[in-house]
C-alpha positions as CSV (number, residue, x, y, z in Angstrom):
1,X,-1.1,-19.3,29.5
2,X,-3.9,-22.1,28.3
3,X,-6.7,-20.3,30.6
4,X,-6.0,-16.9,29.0
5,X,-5.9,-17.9,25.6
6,X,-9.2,-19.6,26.2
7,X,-10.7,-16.5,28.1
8,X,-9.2,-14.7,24.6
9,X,-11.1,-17.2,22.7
10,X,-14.1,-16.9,24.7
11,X,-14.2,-12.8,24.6
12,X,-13.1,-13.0,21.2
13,X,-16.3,-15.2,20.0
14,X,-19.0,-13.2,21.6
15,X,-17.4,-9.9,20.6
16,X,-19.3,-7.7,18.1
17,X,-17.9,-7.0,14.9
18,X,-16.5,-3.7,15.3
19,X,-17.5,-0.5,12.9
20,X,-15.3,0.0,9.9
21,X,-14.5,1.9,6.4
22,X,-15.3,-1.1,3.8
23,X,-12.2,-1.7,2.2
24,X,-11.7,-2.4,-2.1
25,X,-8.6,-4.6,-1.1
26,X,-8.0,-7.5,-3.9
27,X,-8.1,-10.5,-1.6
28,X,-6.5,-14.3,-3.2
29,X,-9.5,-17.1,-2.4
30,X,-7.0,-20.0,-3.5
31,X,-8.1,-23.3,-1.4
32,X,-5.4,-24.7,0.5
33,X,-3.3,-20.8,0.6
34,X,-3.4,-18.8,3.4
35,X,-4.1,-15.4,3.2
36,X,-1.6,-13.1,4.2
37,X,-2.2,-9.0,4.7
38,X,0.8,-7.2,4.6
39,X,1.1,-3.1,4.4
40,X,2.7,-0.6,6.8
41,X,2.1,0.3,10.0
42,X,-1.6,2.3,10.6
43,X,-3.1,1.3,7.4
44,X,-5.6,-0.6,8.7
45,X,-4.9,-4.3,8.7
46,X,-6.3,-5.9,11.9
47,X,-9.8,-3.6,10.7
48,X,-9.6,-5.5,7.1
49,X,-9.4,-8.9,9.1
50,X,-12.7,-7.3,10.7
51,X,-14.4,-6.8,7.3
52,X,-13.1,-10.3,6.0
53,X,-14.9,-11.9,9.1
54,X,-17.8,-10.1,8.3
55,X,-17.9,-10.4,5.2
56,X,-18.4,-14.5,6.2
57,X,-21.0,-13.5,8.5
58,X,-23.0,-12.4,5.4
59,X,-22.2,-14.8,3.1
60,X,-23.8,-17.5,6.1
61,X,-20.7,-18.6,8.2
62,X,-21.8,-19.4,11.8
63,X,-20.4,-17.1,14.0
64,X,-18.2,-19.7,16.6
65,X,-16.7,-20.7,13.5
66,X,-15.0,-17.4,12.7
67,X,-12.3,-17.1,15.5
68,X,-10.3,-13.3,15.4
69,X,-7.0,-13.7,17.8
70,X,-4.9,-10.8,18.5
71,X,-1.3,-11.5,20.0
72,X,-1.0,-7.7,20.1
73,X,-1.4,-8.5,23.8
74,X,1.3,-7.8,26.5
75,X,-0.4,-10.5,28.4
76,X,1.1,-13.3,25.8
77,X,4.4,-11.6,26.8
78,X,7.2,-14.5,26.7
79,X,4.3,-16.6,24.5
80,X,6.8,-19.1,22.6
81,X,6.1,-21.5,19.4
82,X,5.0,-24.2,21.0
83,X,2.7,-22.3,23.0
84,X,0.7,-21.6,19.9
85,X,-1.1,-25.2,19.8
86,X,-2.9,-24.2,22.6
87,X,-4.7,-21.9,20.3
88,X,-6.2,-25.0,18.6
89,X,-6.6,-27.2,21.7
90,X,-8.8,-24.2,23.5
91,X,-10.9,-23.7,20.1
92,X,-11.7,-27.5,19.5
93,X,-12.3,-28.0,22.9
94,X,-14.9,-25.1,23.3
95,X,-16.1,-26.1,19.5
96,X,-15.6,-29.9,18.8
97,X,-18.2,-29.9,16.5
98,X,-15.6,-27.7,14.1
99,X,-13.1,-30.5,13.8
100,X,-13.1,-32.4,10.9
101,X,-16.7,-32.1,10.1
102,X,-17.0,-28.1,9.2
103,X,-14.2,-25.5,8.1
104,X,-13.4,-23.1,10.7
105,X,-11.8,-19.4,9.7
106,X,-8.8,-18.6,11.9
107,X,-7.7,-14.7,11.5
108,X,-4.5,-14.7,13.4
109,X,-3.6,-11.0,14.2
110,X,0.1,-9.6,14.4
111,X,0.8,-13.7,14.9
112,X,4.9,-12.0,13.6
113,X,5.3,-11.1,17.2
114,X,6.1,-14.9,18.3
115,X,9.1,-15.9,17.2
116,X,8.8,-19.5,14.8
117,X,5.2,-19.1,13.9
118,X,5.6,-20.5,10.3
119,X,6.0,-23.9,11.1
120,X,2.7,-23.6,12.9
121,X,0.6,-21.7,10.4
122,X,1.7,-24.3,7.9
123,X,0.7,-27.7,10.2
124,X,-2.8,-25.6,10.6
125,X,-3.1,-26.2,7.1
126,X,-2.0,-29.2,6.3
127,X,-3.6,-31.3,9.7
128,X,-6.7,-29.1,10.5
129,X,-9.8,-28.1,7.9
130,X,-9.2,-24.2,8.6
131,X,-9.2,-21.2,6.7
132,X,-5.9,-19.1,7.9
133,X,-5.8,-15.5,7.5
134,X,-2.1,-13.7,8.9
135,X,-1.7,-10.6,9.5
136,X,1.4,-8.7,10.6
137,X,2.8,-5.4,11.1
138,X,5.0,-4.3,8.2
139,X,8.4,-5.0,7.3
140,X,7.9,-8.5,9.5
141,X,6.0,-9.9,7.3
142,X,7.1,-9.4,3.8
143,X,5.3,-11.2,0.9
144,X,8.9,-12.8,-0.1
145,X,9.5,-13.8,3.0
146,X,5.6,-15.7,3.7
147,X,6.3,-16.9,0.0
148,X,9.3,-18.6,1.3
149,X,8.8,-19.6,5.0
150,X,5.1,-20.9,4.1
151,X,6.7,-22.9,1.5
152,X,4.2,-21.4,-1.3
153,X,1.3,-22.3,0.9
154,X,0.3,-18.9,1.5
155,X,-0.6,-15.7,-0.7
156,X,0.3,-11.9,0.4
157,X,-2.7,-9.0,0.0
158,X,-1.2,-5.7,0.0
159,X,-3.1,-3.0,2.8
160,X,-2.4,0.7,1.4
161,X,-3.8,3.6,3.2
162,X,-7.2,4.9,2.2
163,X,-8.1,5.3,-1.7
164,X,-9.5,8.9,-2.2
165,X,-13.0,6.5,-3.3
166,X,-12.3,5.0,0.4
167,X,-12.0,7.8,2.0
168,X,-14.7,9.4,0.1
169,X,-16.5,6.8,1.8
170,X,-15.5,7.0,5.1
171,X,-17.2,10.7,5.4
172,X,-20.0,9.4,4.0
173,X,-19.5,11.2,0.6
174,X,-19.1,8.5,-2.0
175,X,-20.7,9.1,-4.9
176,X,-23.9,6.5,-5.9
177,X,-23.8,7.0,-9.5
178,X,-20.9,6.5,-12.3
179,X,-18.5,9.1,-12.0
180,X,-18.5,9.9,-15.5
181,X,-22.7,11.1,-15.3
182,X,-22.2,12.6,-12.1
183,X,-23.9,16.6,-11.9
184,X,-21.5,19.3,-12.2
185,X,-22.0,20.4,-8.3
186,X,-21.6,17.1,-7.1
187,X,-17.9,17.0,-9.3
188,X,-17.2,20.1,-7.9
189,X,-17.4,19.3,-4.5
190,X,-15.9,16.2,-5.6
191,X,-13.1,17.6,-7.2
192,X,-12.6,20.2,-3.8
193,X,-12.4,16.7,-1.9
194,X,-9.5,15.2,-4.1
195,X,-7.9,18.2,-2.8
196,X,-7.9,17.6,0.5
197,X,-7.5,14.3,-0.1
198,X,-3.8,14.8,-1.5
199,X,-3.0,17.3,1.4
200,X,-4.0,14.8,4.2
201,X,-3.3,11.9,2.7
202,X,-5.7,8.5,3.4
203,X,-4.3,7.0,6.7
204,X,-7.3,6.6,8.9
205,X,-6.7,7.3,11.9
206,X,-5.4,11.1,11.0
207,X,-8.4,11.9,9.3
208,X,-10.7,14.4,10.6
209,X,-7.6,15.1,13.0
210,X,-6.2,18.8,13.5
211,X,-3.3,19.8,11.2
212,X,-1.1,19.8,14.3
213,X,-2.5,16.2,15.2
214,X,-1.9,15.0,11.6
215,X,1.2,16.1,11.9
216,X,2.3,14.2,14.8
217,X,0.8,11.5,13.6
218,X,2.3,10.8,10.9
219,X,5.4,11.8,11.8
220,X,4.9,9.2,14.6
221,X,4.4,6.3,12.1
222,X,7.5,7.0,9.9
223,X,9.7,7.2,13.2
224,X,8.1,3.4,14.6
225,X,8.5,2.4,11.2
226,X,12.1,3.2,10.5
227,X,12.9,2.2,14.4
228,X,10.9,-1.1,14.7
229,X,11.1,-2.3,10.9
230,X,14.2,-0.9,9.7
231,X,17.1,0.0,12.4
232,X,16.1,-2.5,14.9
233,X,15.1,-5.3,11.9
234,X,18.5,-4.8,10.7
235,X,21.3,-3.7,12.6
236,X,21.6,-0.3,11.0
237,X,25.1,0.9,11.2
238,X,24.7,4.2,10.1
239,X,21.3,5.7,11.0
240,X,21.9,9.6,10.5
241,X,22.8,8.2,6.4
242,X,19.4,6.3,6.9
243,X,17.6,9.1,8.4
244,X,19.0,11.6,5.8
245,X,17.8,9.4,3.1
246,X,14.0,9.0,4.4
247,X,13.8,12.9,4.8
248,X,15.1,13.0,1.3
249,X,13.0,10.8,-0.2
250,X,10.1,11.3,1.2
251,X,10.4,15.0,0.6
252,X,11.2,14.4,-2.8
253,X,8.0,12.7,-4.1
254,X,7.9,11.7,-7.9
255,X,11.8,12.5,-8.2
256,X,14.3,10.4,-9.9
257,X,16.8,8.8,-7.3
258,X,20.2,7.6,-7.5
259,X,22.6,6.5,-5.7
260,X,25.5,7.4,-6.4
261,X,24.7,11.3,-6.6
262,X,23.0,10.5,-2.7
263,X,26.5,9.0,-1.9
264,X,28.2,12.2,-3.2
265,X,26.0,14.3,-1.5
266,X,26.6,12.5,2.0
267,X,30.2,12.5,1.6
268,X,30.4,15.9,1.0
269,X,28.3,16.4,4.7
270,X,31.0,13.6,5.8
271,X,28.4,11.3,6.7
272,X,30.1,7.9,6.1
273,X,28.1,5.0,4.5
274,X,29.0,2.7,1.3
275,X,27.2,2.7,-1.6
276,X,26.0,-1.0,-0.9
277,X,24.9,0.2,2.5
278,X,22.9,2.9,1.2
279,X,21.4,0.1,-1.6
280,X,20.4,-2.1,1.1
281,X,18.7,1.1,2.6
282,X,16.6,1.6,-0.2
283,X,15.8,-1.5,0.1
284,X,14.6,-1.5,3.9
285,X,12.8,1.5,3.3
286,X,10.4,-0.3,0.3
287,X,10.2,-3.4,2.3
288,X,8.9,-1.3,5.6
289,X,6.3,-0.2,2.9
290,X,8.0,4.1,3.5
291,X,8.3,4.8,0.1
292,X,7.3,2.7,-3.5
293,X,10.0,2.4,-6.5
294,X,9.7,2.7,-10.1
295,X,12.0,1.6,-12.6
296,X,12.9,2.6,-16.3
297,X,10.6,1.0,-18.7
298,X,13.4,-1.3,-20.6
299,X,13.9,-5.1,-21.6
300,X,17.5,-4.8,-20.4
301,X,17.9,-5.4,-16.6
302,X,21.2,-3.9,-16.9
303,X,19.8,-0.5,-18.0
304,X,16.5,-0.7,-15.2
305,X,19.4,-1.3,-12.4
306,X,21.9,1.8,-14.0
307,X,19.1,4.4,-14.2
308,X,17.7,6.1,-11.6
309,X,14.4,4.7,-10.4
310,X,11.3,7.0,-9.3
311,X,10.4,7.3,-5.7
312,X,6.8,7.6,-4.3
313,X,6.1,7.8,0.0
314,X,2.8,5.4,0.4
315,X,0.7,8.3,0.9
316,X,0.4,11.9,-0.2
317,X,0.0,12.8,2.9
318,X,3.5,12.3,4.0
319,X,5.1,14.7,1.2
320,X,4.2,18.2,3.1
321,X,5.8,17.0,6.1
322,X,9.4,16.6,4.5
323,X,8.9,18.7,1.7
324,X,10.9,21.8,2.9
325,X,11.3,23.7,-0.5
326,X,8.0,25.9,0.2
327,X,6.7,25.3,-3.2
328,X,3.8,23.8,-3.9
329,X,3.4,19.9,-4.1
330,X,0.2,19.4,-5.5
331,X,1.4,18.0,-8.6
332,X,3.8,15.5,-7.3
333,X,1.1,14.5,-4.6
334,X,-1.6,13.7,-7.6
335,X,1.5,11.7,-9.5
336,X,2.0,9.7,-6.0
337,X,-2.2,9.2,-5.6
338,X,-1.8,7.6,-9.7
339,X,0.9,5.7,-8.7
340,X,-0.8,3.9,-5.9
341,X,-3.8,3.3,-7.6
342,X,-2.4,1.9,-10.1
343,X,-0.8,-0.5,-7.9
344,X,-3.6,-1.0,-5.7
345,X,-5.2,-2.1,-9.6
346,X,-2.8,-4.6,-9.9
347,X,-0.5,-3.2,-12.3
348,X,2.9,-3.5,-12.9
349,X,4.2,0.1,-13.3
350,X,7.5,1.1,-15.0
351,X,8.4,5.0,-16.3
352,X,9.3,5.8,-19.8
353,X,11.8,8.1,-21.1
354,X,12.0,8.0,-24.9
355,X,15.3,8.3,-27.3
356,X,14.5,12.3,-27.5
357,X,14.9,12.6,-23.6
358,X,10.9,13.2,-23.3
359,X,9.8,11.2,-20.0
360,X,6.2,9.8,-19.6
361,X,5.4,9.3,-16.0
362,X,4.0,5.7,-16.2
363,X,3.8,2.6,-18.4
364,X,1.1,0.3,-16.9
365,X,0.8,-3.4,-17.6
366,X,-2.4,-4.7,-15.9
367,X,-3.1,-8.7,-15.5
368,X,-5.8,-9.0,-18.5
369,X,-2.6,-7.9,-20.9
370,X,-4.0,-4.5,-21.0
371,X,-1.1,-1.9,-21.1
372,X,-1.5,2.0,-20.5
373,X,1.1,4.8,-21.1
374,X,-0.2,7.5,-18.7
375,X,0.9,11.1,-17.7
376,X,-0.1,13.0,-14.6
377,X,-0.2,17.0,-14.6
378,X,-1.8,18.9,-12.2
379,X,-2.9,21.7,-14.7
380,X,-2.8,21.6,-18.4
381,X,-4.0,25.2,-18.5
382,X,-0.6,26.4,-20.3
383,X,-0.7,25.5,-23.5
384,X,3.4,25.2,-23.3
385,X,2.7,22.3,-20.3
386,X,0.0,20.4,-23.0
387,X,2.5,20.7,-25.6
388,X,5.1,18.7,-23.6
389,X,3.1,16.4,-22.3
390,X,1.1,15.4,-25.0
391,X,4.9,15.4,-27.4
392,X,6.2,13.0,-24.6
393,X,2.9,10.7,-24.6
394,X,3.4,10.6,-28.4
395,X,6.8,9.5,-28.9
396,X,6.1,7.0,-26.0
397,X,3.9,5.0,-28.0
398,X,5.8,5.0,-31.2
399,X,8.0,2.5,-28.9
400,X,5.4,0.9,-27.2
401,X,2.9,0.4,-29.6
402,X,0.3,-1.5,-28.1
403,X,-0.2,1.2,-25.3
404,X,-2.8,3.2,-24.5
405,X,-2.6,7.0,-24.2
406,X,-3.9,8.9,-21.1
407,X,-3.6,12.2,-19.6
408,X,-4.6,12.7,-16.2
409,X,-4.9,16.4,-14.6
410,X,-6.9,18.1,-12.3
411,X,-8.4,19.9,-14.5
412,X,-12.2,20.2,-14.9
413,X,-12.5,20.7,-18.7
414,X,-10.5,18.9,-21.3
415,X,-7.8,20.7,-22.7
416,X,-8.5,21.9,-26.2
417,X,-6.7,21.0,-29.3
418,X,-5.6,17.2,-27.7
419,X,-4.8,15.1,-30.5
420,X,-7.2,12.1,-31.2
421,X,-5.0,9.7,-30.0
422,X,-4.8,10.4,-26.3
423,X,-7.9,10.0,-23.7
424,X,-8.0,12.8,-21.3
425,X,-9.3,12.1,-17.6
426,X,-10.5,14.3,-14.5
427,X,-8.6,12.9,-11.8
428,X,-11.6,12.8,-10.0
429,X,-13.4,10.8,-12.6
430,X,-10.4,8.7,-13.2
431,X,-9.7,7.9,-9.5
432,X,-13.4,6.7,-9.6
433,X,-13.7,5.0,-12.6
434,X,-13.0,1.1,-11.2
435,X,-16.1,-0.1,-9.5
436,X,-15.2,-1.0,-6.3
C-alpha cells in the first residue's frame, strides 16, 4: 500500500492540469475550514478540484505544493483509516521542505470511499499547515453531515450541473459583452441556445451527445444515484414506492407535491409504504441532490411543513425523460433553470401564494438583504397569461413589501401595457446578467 500511494503521489505531481469548462462556483476561502464540494453524481466535481488547483498555479503556488489524490482507484481496494497517514508520510518525504515552513494544498478526491476519514481530515488540519479540499460523490457527503463530522472545521460548496452562461462557454459561445448591449443577431442565436439549453439540460458529459446517448445517460445517473446514494445508503424497504415517486417527481417539474395525496395514490395501486417512509424518501431524494424543494413563503413553520412544497429535478434536462404527458415542458424547464440559478446565486428561495389564491413562483432572499418576488412564464404573448401573472406579482408585494417585482419569459420584446412597478427580463439576458 505505501509504494502505490507514493507512485500516486509521484504521477499525480508531474501530471498536467487537465482541460476543463471554467466553472462560476461560489467557493468559502475561510483559513483554518476545509473546503468541501458536494453535488450529485456527473456534475463535475473531481474537474472543479482541477480548476481550484489551477487556479493556484496562477495565482504563483509551486506546483509540488499542490497535491490532487484520487481514491477513485480500485487499486486502494480494502485501503482502511489508518492507511490514510501514509498519504502524508509519502508527500513529506518526497517534499520536506513543505512541512512546517510552506502551506501545502491537499485536494483529496472521493476521500468518502474509506470508511472513518473524518477523524483524519480534521488532524490534517489541526497538526499539519495544509489547505484541505474534499470532495465526494453525492449523497456521502452531505453538507450537514461535513458540518457535523468535521466538527465546524469544514465549509460545503454546492457543484450543479452546467449554468446555460457555462455551458454557453463550453461551446465556445459565451458572449464578451454585457448581455443587456448585446446586437440583436447575437440575442437571437442566444436566445435559440437557451433553448437547447432547457431540452438537454447542463450535465457535461451528455453534451454534444446524440439524443439516444443523452438519453441513456442520464437515465444512467438517476439509476446509480438512487441505487448507490439512496437504496443501498439506506436500507430501502420499499423501492417500487421509491421508484414511483422519482418517476413522479421528476416528471412533474415545477408541480406542487404532497404527501398525503402521493400516499393515496400508492395505495390505491396497493403499493404499501407509510407516510413517514415516503417523508424520509423525499428526503433521500434532495439529499442525493435528484430533485430541489421549495417551501410556502410563511413565518409559521407549521404552515411551510402542511403545504405542499414545489419540486424541481437538478437539471432541465432530466424533465423530458419522465415527463410522459406529451405536452410541452418548456415552461416548467425555464421555471426549474430560474430556480437553480437562483440557488446557485445564493439565495434562499421560498414560493408565494397570496390570500386571493394567486401564486408567485418565487420569493428570493439573497445574502446582501436584497429580496426579489419573481415569476417565470415561458410566453407572455396572451394578454390573458400577462394579466395573471402580473395580478399575482402585484398582490405579492402588497404582503411582502420590501420585494422587488420581476417577470421573467422567453420572450424577446417586453410585453406591452406592464405596469411600472414590475421589471421585465429576457431570460436570456437575465440568465446572463451576474458577471461570472
Amino acid at each position: 500500500m505505501r509504494n502505490l500511494i507514493r507512485q500516486k503521489i509521484v504521477d499525480s505531481l508531474a501530471a498536467p492540469v487537465p482541460s476543463f469548462t471554467r466553472r462560476d462556483v461560489h467557493l468559502p476561502r475561510v483559513p483554518g475550514k476545509a473546503v468541501a464540494v458536494i453535488g450529485m453524481r456527473r456534475t463535475g466535481k473531481s474537474t472543479f478540484l482541477w480548476q481550484v488547483l489551477s487556479n493556484r498555479l496562477a495565482e504563483g503556488s509551486a506546483r509540488e505544493g499542490l497535491l490532487y489524490f484520487s481514491f477513485e482507484d480500485e487499486r486502494l481496494a480494502g485501503m482502511t483509516a489508518s492507511n490514510l497517514r501514509l498519504v502524508v508520510e509519502e508527500y513529506y518525504t518526497l517534499h520536506p521542505e513543505w512541512r512546517d515552513r510552506k502551506r501545502a494544498v491537499f485536494f483529496l478526491d472521493e476521500i468518502q470511499n474509506i470508511p472513518g476519514w473524518e477523524p483524519f481530515a480534521r488532524r490534517l488540519l489541526d497538526s499539519e499547515q495544509v489547505e484541505l479540499f474534499l470532495s465526494g460523490s453525492s449523497a456521502r457527503l452531505l453538507s450537514r453531515e461535513v458540518a457535523t463530522s468535521m466538527r465546524g472545521r469544514a465549509m460545503a460548496t454546492l457543484v450543479h450541473p452546467f449554468s446555460f452562461r457555462e455551458y454557453l462557454r463550453h461551446f465556445g459561445q459565451e458572449p464578451k459583452t454585457k448581455s443587456d448591449r448585446l446586437p440583436k443577431a447575437l440575442r437571437s442565436a442566444l436566445d435559440k441556445h437557451l433553448r437547447e439549453y432547457l431540452a438537454s439540460g447542463g450535465f457535461p458529459e451528455q453534451l454534444g451527445a446524440s439524443a439516444r446517448d443523452r438519453v441513456d445517460l442520464l437515465r444512467g445517473y438517476v439509476d446509480v444515484a438512487l441505487l448507490r446514494d439512496v437504496v443501498e445508503r439506506h436500507a430501502v424497504s420499499h423501492p417500487v414506492a421509491l421508484l414511483w415517486m422519482t418517476r413522479h417527481l421528476l416528471g412533474n417539474a415545477a408541480g406542487h407535491f404532497s404527501i398525503s395525496k402521493f400516499y393515496g395514490d400508492l395505495r390505491s395501486q396497493g403499493i404499501p409504504a407509510a407516510k413517514d417512509t415516503l417523508y424520509a424518501y423525499l428526503g433521500y431524494l434532495e439529499d442525493a441532490f435528484l430533485i430541489r424543494t421549495v417551501s410556502l413563503a410563511s413565518p409559521s413553520e407549521r404552515r411551510r411543513m402542511v403545504n405542499p412544497r414545489k419540486v424541481y429535478p437538478v437539471d432541465p434536462g432530466l424533465i423530458p425523460l419522465y415527463d410522459r404527458t406529451g405536452r410541452s415542458n418548456v415552461g416548467h424547464a425555464l421555471e426549474t433553470c430560474i430556480m437553480l440559478e437562483l440557488e446557485r446565486r445564493g439565495a434562499e428561495i421560498s414560493y408565494v401564494r397570496t390570500q386571493s389564491g394567486f401564486e408567485v413562483d418565487f420569493l428570493a432572499s439573497f445574502p446582501d438583504g436584497r429580496r426579489e418576488l419573481i415569476q417565470v412564464s415561458s410566453d407572455l404573448s396572451d394578454p390573458g397569461t400577462l394579466a395573471r401573472e402580473t395580478r399575482a406579482l402585484g398582490e405579492a408585494a402588497g404582503e411582502h413589501r420590501k420585494a422587488a417585482q420581476h417577470l421573467i419569459s422567453l420572450d424577446s420584446e417586453p410585453p406591452p401595457g406592464l405596469p411600472s412597478d414590475i421589471t421585465w427580463h429576457s431570460a436570456t439576458t437575465w440568465l446572463l446578467t451576474t458577471d461570472p
